[in-house]
Structures are given as structure tokens and as C-alpha cells.
C-alpha positions, 0 to 999 in steps of 0.5 A: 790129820791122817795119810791114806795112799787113795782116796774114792770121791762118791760112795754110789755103785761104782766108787764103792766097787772100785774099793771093794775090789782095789781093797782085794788086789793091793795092801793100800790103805783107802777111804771112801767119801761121800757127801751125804749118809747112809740110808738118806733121801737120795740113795736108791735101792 
């Protein structure tokens, strides 16, 4: 099992946003989950 030092619950507009930009302004590995796939039923545009 791998270590990550942050970890963003929910892939929509404002967890992907905050890894982007957390990702920019510090060196800390992070991961981004979310419970369903890319390009599903239930994602908008």
C-alpha cells in the first residue's frame, strides 16, 4: 500500500481545482478519488 501526504474526496469542479492548484504552490504528493469514471452517466459538461 502506497503513502500520499493529501488526499481530495470527489473529482468534480472544486476537488479537481483544489489539486490543481494545491499541486502548483507545494511539492506534496496527492491523489484524487472518485467513485465513479471518466466521461459516465453522471458527470456534466
Amino acid at each position: 500500500m502506497s503513502e500520499t501526504d493529501v488526499c481530495i474526496i470527489g473529482a468534480g469542479i472544486m476537488g479537481s481545482a483544489t489539486a490543481y492548484y494545491l499541486s502548483k504552490i507545494t511539492n506534496k504528493q496527492i491523489i484524487l478519488v472518485d467513485q465513479y469514471n471518466v466521461a459516465n452517466d453522471y458527470c456534466s459538461s
